[in-house]
C-alpha positions as CSV (number, residue, x, y, z in Angstrom):
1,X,215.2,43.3,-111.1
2,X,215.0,46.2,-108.5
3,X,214.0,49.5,-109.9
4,X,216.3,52.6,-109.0
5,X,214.9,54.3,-106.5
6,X,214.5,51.0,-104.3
7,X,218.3,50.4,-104.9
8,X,218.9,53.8,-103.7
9,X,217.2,54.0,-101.0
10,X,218.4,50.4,-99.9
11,X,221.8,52.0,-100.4
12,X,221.0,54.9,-98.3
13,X,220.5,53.1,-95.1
14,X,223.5,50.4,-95.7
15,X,225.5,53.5,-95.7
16,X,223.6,54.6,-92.7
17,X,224.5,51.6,-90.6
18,X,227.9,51.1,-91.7
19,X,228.3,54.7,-90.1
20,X,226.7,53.6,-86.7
21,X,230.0,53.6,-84.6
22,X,228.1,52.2,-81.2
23,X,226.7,48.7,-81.4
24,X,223.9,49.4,-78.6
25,X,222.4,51.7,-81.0
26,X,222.4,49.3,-83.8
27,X,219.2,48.8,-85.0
28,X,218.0,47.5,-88.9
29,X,215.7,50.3,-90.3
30,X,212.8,48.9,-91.5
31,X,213.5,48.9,-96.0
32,X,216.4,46.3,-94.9
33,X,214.4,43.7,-92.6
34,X,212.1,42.2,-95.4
35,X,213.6,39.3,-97.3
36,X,212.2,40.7,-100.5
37,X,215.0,42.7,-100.6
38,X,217.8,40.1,-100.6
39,X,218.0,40.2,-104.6
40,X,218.8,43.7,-104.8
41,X,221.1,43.4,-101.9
42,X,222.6,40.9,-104.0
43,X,223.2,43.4,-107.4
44,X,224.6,45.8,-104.8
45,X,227.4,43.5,-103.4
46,X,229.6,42.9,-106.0
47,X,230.4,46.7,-106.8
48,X,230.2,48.0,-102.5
49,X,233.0,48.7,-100.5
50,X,233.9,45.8,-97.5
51,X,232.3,47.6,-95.3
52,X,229.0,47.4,-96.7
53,X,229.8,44.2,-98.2
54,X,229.7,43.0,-93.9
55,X,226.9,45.2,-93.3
56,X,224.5,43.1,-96.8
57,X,226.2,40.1,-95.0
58,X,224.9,41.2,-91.4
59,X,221.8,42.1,-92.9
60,X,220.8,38.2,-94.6
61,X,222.2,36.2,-91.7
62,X,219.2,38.1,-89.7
63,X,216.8,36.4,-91.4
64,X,218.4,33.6,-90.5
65,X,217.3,30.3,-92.2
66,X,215.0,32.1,-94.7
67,X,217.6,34.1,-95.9
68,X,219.9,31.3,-96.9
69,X,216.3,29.7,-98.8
70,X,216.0,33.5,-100.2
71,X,219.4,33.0,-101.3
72,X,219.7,29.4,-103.1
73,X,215.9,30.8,-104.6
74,X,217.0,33.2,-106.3
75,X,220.5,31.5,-107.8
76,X,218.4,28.3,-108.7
77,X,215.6,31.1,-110.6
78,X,218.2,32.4,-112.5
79,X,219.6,29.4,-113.3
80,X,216.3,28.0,-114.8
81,X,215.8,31.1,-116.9
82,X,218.6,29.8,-118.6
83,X,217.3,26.5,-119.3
84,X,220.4,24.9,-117.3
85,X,218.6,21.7,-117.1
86,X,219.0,21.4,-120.5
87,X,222.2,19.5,-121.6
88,X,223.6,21.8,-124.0
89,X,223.1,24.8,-121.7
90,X,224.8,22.9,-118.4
91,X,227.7,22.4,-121.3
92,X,228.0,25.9,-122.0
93,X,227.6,27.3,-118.4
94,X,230.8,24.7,-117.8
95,X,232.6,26.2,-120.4
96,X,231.8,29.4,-119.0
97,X,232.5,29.0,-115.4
98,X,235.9,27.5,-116.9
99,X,236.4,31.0,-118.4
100,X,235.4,33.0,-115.5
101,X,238.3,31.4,-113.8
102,X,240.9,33.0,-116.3
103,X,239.5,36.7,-116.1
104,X,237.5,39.0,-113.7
105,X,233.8,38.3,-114.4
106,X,232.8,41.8,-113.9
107,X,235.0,42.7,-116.6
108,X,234.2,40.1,-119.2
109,X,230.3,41.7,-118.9
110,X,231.4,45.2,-119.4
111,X,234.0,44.3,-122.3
112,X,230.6,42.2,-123.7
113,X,228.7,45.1,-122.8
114,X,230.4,47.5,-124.5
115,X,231.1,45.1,-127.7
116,X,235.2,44.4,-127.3
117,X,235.9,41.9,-128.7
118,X,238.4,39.1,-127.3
119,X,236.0,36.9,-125.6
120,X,235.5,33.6,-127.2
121,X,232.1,31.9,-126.5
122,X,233.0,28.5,-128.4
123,X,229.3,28.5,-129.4
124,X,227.0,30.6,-131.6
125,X,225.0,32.4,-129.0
126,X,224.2,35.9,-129.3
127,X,226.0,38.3,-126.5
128,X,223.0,38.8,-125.2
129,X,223.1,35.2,-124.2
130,X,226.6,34.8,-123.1
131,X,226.3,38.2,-120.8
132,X,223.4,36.0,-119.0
133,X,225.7,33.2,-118.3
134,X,228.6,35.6,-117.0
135,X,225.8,37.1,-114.8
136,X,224.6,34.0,-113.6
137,X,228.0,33.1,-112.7
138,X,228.7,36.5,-111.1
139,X,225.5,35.7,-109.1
140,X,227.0,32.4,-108.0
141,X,230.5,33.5,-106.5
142,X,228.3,36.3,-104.6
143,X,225.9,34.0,-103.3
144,X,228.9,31.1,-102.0
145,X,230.6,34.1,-100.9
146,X,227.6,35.8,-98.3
147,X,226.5,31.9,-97.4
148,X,230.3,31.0,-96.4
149,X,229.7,34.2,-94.4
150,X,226.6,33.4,-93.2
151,X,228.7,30.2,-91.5
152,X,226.6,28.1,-89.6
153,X,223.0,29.4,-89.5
154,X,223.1,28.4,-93.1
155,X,224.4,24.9,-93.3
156,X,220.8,22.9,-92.0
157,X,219.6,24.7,-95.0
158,X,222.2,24.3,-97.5
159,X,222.5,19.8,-96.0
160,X,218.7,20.0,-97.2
161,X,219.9,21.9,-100.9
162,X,222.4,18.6,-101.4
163,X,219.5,16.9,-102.9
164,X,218.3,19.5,-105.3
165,X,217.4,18.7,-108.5
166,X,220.0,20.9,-110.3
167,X,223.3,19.9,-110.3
168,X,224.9,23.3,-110.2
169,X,222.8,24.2,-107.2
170,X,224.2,20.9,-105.1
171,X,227.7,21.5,-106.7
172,X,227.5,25.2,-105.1
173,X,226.3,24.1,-102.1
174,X,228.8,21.3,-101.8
175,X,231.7,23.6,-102.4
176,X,230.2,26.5,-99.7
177,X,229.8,23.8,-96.8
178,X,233.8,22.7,-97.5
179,X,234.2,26.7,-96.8
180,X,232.2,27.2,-93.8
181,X,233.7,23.7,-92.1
182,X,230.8,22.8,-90.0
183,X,231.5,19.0,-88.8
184,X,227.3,18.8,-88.9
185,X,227.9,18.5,-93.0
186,X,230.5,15.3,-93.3
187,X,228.0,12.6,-93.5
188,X,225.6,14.0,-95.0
189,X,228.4,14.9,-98.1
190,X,228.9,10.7,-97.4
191,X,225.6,9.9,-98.0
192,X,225.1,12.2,-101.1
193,X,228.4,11.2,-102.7
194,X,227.7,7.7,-102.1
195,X,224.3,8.3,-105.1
196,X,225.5,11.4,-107.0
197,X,225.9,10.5,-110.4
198,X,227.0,14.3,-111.6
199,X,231.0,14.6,-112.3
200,X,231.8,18.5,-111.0
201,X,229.4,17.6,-107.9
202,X,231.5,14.5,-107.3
203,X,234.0,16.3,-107.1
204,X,233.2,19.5,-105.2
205,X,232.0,16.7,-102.9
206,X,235.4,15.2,-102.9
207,X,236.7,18.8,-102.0
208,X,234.6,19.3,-99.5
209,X,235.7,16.4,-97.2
210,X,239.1,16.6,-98.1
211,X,238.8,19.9,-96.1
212,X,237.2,18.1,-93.1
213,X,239.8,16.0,-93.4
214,X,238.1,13.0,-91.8
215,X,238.7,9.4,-92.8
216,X,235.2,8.3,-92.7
217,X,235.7,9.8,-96.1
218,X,238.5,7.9,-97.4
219,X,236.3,4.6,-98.7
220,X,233.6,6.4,-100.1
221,X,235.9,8.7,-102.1
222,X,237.8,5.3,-103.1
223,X,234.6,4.2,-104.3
224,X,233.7,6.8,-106.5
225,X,236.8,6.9,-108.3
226,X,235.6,3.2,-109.4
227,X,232.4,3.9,-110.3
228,X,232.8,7.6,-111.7
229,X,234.9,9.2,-114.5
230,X,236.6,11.6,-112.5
231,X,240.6,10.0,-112.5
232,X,242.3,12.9,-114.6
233,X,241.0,15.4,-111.5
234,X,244.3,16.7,-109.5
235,X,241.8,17.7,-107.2
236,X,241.2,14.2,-106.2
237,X,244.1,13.1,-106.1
238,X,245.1,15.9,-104.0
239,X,242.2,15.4,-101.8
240,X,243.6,12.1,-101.2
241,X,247.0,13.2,-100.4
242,X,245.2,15.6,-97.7
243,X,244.3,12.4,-95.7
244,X,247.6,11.0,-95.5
245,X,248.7,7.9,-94.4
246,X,244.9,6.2,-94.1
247,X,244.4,6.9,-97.6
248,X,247.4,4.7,-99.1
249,X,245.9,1.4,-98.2
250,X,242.8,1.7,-99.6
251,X,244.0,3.1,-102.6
252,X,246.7,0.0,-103.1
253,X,243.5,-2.0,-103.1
254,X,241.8,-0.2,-105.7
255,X,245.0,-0.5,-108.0
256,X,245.4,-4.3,-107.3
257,X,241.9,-5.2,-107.5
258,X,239.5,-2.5,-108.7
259,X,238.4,-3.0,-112.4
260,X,240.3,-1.1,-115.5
261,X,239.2,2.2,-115.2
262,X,239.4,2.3,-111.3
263,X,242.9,0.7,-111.5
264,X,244.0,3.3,-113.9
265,X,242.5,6.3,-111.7
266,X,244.8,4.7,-108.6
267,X,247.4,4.3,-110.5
268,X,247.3,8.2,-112.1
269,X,246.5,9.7,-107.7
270,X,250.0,7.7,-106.7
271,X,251.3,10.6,-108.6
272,X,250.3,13.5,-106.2
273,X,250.5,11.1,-102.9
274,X,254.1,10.7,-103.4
275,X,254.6,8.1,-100.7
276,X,257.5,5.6,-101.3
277,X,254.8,2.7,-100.5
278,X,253.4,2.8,-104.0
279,X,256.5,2.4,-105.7
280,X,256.4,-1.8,-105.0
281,X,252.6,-1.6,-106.4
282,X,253.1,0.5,-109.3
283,X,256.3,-1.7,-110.4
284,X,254.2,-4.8,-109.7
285,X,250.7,-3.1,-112.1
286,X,253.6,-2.7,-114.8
287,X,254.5,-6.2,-115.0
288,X,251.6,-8.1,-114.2
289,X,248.5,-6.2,-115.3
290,X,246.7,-7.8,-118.3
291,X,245.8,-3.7,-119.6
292,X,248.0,-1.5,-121.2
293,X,246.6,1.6,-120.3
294,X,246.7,0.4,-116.8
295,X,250.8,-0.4,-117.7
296,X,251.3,3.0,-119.2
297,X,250.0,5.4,-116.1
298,X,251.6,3.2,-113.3
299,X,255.2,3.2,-115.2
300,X,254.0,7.5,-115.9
301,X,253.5,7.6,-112.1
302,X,256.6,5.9,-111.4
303,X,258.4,8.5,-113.4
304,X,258.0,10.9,-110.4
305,X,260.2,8.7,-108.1
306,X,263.9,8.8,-108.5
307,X,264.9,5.2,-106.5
308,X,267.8,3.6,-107.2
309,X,265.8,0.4,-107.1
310,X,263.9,1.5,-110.1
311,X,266.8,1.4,-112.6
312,X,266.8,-2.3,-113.2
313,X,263.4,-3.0,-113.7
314,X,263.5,0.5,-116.3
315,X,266.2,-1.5,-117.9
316,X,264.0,-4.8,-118.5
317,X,261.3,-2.5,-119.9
318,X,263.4,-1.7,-122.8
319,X,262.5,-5.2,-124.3
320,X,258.8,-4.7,-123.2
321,X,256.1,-5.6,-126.8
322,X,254.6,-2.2,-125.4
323,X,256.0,0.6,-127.4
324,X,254.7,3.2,-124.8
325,X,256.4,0.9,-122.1
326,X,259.1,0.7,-123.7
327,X,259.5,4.8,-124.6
328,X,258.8,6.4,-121.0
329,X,261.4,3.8,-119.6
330,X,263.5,5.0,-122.3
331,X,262.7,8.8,-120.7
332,X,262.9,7.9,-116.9
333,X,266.1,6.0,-117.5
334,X,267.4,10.2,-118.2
335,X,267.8,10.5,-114.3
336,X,270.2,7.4,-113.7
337,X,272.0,7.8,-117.3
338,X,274.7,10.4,-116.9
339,X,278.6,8.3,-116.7
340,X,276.3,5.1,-115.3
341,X,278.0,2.0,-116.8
342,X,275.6,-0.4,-116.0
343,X,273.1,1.5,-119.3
344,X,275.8,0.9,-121.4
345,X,274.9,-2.7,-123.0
346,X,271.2,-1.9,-122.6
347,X,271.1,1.3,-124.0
348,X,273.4,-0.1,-127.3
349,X,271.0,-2.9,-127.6
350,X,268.2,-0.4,-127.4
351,X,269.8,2.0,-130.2
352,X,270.0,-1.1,-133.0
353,X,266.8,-3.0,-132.1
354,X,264.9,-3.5,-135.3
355,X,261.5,-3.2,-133.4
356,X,261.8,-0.3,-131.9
357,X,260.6,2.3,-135.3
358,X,261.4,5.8,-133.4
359,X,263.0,7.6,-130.3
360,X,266.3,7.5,-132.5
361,X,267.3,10.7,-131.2
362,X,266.3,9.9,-127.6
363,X,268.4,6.3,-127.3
364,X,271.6,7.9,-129.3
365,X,271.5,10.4,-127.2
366,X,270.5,9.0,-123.5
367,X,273.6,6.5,-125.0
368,X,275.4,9.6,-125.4
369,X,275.7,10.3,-121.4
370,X,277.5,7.6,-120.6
371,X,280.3,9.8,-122.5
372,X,283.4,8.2,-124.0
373,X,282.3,5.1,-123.5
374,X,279.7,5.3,-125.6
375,X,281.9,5.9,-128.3
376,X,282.4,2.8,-129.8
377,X,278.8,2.2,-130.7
378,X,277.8,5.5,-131.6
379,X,280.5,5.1,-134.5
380,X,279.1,2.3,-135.3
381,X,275.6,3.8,-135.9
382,X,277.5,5.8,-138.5
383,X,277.5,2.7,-140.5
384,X,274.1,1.2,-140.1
385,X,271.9,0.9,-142.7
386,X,269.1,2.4,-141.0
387,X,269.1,6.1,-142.1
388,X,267.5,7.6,-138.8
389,X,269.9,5.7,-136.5
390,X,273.3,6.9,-138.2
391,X,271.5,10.4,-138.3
392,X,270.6,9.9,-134.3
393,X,274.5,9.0,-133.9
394,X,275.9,12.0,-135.8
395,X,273.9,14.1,-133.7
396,X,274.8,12.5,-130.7
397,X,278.9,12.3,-131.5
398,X,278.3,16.3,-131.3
399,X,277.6,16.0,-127.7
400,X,280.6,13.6,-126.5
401,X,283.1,15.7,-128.7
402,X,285.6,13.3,-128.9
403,X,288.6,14.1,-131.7
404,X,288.7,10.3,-132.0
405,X,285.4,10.7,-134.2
406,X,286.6,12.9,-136.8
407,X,287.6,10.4,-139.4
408,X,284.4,8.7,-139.3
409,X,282.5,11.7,-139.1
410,X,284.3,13.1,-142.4
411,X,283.4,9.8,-144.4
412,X,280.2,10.1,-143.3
413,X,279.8,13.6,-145.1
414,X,279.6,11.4,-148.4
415,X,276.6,9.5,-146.6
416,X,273.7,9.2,-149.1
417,X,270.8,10.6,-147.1
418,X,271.5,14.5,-146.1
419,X,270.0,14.8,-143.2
420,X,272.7,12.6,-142.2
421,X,275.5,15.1,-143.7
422,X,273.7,17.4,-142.1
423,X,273.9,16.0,-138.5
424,X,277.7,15.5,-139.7
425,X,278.4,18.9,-140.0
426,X,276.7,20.2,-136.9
427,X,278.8,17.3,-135.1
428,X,282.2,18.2,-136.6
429,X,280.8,22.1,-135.5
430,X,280.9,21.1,-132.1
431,X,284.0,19.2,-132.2
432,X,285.7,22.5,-133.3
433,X,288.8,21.2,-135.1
434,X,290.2,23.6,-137.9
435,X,291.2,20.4,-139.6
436,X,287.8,19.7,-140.7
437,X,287.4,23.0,-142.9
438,X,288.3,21.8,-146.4
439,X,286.2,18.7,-145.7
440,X,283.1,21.1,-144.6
441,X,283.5,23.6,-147.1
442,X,283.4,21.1,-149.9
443,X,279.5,20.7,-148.2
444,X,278.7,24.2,-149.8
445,X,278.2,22.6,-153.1
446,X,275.5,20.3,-151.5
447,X,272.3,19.8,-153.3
448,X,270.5,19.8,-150.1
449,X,269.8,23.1,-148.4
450,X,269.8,21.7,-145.1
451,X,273.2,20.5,-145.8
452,X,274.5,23.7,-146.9
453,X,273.5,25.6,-144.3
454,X,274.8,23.2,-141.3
455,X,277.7,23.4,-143.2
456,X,277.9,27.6,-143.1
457,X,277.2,27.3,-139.3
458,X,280.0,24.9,-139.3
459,X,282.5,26.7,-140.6
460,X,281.8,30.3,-139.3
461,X,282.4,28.3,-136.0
462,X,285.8,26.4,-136.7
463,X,287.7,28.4,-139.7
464,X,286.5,32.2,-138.1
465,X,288.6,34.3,-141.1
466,X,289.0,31.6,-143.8
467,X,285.4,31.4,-143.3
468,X,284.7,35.2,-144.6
469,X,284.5,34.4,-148.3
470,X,282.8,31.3,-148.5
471,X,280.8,33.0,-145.8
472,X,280.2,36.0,-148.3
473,X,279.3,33.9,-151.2
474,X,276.6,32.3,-149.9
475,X,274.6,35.2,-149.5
476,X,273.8,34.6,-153.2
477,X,272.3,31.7,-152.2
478,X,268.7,30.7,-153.4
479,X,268.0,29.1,-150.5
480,X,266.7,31.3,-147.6
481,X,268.0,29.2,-144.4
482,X,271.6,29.4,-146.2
483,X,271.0,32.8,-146.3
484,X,270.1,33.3,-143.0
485,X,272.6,31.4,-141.3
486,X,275.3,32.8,-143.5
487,X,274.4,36.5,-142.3
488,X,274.6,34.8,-138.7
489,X,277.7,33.6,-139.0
490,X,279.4,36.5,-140.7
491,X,277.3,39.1,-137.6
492,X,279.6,36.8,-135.4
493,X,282.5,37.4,-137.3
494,X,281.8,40.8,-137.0
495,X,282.9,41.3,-141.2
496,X,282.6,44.5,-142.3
497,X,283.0,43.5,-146.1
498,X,279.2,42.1,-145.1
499,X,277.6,45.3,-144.4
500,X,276.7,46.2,-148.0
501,X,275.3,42.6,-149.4
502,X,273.9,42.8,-146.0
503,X,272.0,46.2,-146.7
504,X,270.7,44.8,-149.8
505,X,269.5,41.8,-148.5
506,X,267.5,44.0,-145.4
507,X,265.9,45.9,-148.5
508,X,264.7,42.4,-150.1
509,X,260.7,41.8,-149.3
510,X,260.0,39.0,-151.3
511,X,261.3,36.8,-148.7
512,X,259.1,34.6,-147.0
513,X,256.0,35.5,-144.5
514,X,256.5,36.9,-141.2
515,X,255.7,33.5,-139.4
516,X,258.7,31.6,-141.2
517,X,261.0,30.2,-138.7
518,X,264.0,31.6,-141.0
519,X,263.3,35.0,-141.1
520,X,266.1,35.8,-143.3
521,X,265.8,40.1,-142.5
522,X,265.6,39.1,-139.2
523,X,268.8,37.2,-139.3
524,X,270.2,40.0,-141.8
525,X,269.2,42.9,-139.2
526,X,271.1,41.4,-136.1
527,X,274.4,41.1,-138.0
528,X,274.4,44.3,-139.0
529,X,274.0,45.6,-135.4
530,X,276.7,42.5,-134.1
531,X,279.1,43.6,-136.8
532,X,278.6,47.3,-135.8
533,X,279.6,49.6,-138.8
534,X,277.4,52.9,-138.8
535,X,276.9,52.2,-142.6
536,X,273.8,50.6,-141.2
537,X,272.1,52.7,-139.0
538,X,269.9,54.6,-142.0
539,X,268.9,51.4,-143.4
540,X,267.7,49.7,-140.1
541,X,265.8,53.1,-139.1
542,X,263.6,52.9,-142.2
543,X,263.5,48.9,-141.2
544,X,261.7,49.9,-138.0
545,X,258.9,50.6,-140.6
546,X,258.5,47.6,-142.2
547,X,255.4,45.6,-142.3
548,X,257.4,42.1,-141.2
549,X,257.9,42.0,-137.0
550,X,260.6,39.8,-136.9
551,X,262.8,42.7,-138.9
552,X,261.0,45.0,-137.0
553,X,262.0,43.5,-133.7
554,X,265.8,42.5,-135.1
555,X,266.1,46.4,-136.7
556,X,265.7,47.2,-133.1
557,X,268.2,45.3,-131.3
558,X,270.8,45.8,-133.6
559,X,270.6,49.8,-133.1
560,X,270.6,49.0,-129.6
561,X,274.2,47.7,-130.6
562,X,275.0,50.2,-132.9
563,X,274.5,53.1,-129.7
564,X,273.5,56.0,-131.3
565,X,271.8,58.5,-129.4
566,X,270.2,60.3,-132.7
567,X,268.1,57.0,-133.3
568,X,266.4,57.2,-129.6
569,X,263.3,59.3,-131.1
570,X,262.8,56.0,-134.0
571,X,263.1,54.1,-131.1
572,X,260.6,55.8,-129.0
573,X,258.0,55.5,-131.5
574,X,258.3,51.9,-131.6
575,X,258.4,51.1,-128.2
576,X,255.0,53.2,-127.7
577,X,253.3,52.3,-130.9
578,X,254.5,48.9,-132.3
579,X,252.5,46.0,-130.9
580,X,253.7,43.0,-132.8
581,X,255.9,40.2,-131.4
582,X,258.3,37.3,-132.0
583,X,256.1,34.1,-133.0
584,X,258.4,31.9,-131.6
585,X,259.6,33.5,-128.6
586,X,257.0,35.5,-127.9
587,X,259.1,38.7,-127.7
588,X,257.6,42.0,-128.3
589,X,259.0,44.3,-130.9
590,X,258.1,47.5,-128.2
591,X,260.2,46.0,-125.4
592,X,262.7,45.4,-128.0
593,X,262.9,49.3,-128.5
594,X,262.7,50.2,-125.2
595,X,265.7,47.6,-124.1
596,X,267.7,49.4,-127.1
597,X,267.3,53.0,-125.4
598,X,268.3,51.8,-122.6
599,X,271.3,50.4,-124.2
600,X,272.1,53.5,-125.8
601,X,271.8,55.7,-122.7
602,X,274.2,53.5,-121.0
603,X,271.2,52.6,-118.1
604,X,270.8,48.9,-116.6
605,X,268.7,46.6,-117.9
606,X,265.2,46.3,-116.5
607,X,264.0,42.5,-115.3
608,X,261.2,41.4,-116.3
């Protein structure tokens, strides 16, 4: 580590040069022309202007090949201080290069530095210990950075560097020569590929010559994917794809004769090639290849292909003994569903099929599409004996809509299991017909909270006033989603004979937690801002105080509605101050303010 006054004098005359206008009279004083001083040049780069930042870069590439040794010296000292040969250490640096990805690295050492917290190590090393990996990493990106610079004088040196003994000093090296693109590095990157055994060299090898872009590449690459781990990388399959058309043939060959793991690996890169040629070859893997996992990614990468060719072999997976087979044909058969008669036999056969033991939802609905003509068998499901299947055909009679369901939807609301009355009443909801009210309202009385509360959704849709009292009764209901979706409902209404259970109901705490996804307040507060009476406006004020978000957030939104300008200072505060948020939706209770002062000052919303 430099001492001070060498720093400062080193910075004295970089500031001294970068001020020399006329290159005659450019000359290196004499503190900058001894390699020594590369490592402090180094701890001054990061933090100097550009300028300087050229002038440190002008200064190495003078010493020419012993400043790029200097260079990979120093990163591969500092890595050894840290034990990197070690396994466990080479671990943590990973995770830790991962991390520096996510966040400026300067920053993460100061926050460290200055103990704030919010950096999570994953590992029980002191800070101490973690600052030195950040640093070392720091030290890497500044390195790669002044040898890309450094272009060619430094690629015989960093060629010779590819067989160093530390991994992270050949993976560095790899990745720098991909940047400076000197043609003098492609075979040997071959050659080493061909032997390295290392993943994240692999693949910054793999990076490297995708950039070059030549296809003396293209086998060797192929042949690593057999022989390495390294499949799941987008980055190779990407690399691929930057070699175009040569690359497709050889990788057809890996996925029709490579072994199980290198079939797989093809199979997953057809994804990001996206050339129509694979299509044939992956249809062929997914009926002919003895490995389900092999199966499973071809018919995945298949997925990303919409070919009208493709919807009859999707159809004959349905019967596949592969459950996974047969549930992402079930998925990819979405894109050719929609009014196509030609699903509707399969997908009926597919809804009832004993064998099949989940995706209800998914078949009655994908079934659904097809629209009226699904009809017929979805009103059978009403009737089967499995539970799940006449649930998955309630739910899915709510998206057709079709008044010719009624009748069997409304015997169906005696059905023994409630989730299917449940599914009932959200698909006689959607239907909308005011003739179903008595039959919905009778659900009230249901034993089954679930019930009872699709029910109140129900019929604050289809009986609007008829709904009020039933509506208003409810809100004496021990169940906390009934309550919720009965203060909903009656918001919507906009019933002002609400506003005082409603009050009381805001005032309740022993509700449950702030993470519940039936935030009963929450529900409570937005209905009294949608119904609107100024009877509320004290009560949600002193709501903006309470120790739940979700009322906080819901208090705030429904003054919004409410629009008066006296509450803008209770708003302020909150929009300043609050810092919760919405666990579900992420919302923050401060934007929440500030969108209801906006609201109240008549101003136009802001995006974002």
């Amino acid at each position: 580590m430099s001492n001070s006054n060498q720093i400062q004098a080193i910075q004295t005359a970089l500031k001294k040069l970068s001020e020399i206008k006329n290159e005659a009279a450019f000359e290196i004083p004499p503190i900058l022309n001894d390699p020594q001083i590369i490592e402090t040049l180094l701890e001054i780069y990061p933090e100097a202007d550009t300028e300087t930042q050229q002038i440190i870069i002008f200064v190495i590439r003078n010493f020419d090949v012993m400043g790029t040794n200097e260079l990979l010296a120093l990163l591969k000292k500092t890595y050894n201080k840290l034990n990197y040969a070690s396994q466990q250490n080479a671990e943590q640096m990973g995770f830790f290069r991962q991390q520096s990805l996510k966040r400026d690295v300067r920053t993460t050492i100061l926050d460290l530095q200055n103990g704030k917290r919010g950096i999570t190590t994953k590992n029980k090393n002191s800070v101490g210990t973690v600052i030195n990996f950040y640093k070392a990493i720091l030290l890497n990106q500044t390195v790669s950075t002044i040898l890309e610079q450094c272009g060619s004088v430094a690629v015989p040196t960093l060629i010779n560097a590819l067989s160093d003994e530390l991994n992270v000093i050949r993976q560095t090296v790899a990745n720098v020569l991909g940047n400076i693109g000197d043609t003098r590095a492609i075979e040997p990157l071959i050659y080493t590929l061909q032997t390295e055994n290392d993943n994240p060299v692999c693949q910054a090898i793999i990076n490297a010559l995708a950039k070059f872009g030549d296809e003396r590449a293209i086998q060797p690459i192929i042949n690593t994917i057999s022989r390495k781990k390294i499949y799941q990388s987008h980055e190779t399959a990407l690399a691929l794809k930057g070699f175009g058309k040569p690359a497709i043939e050889p990788l057809l060959e890996l996925l029709k004769n490579g072994n199980e793991y290198a079939r797989e690996s093809a199979a997953f890169i057809c994804i990001h090639l996206n050339d129509e040629r694979t299509v044939p070859a992956l249809l062929s893997v997914i009926n002919d290849d003895k490995s389900p996992k092999v199966r499973e990614q071809a018919l995945i990468s298949l997925g990303f292909f919409k070919d009208e060719g493709l919807l009859e072999p999707l159809i004959q997976l349905l019967k596949d003994q592969n459950d996974k087979i047969r549930e992402n044909a079930l998925e990819q058969l979405d894109k050719f569903a929609k009014g196509n008669k030609r699903l509707l036999e399969p997908l009926t056969e597919a809804l009832f099929d004993p064998t099949w033991k989940n995706n209800y939802y998914k078949r009655a609905d994908l079934l659904a599409t097809l629209g009226e003509k699904a009809l017929e068998p979805l009103l059978k499901a009403l009737n089967h004996e499995n539970e799940n299947i006449r649930w998955a055909g309630a739910h899915s009679l709510a998206k057709i809509k079709d008044n010719r369901a009624i009748l069997s939807l409304v015997n169906a609301l005696k059905d023994k299991s409630s989730k299917v009355r449940a599914a009932v009443c959200y698909a006689l909801r959607e239907i909308g017909e005011s003739n179903t009210f008595e039959p919905i309202l009778k659900m009230l009385n249901d034993e089954d909270e679930e019930v009872r509360a699709a029910a109140a959704s129900a019929l604050g849709k289809i009986g609007k006033i008829r709904a009020v009292e039933p509506l208003l009764e409810l809100l004496n209901d021990p169940s906390e989603k009934v309550l919720g979706t009965a203060a909903y409902q009656l918001g919507k209404l906009q019933e002002t004979r609400a506003v005082e259970p409603l009050i009381k109901l805001l005032k309740v705490t022993t509700f449950k937690p702030d993470y519940d996804e039936y935030n009963v307040r929450y529900y409570v507060a937005k209905a009294l801002g949608e119904i609107g009476d100024k009877r509320a406006v004290e009560p949600l004020i002193e709501a903006l105080e309470d120790e739940d978000s979700q009322v906080r957030f819901g208090a705030a939104v429904a003054l919004g509605k409410l629009g008066e300008e006296w509450t803008i200072p209770y708003l302020e505060k909150i929009a300043q101050l609050d810092k919760g948020f919405m666990p579900y939706s992420g919302g923050k209770v401060s934007e929440a303010a500030a969108k209801a002062i906006r609201q109240i000052k008549g101003l136009p919303e802001v995006d974002g």
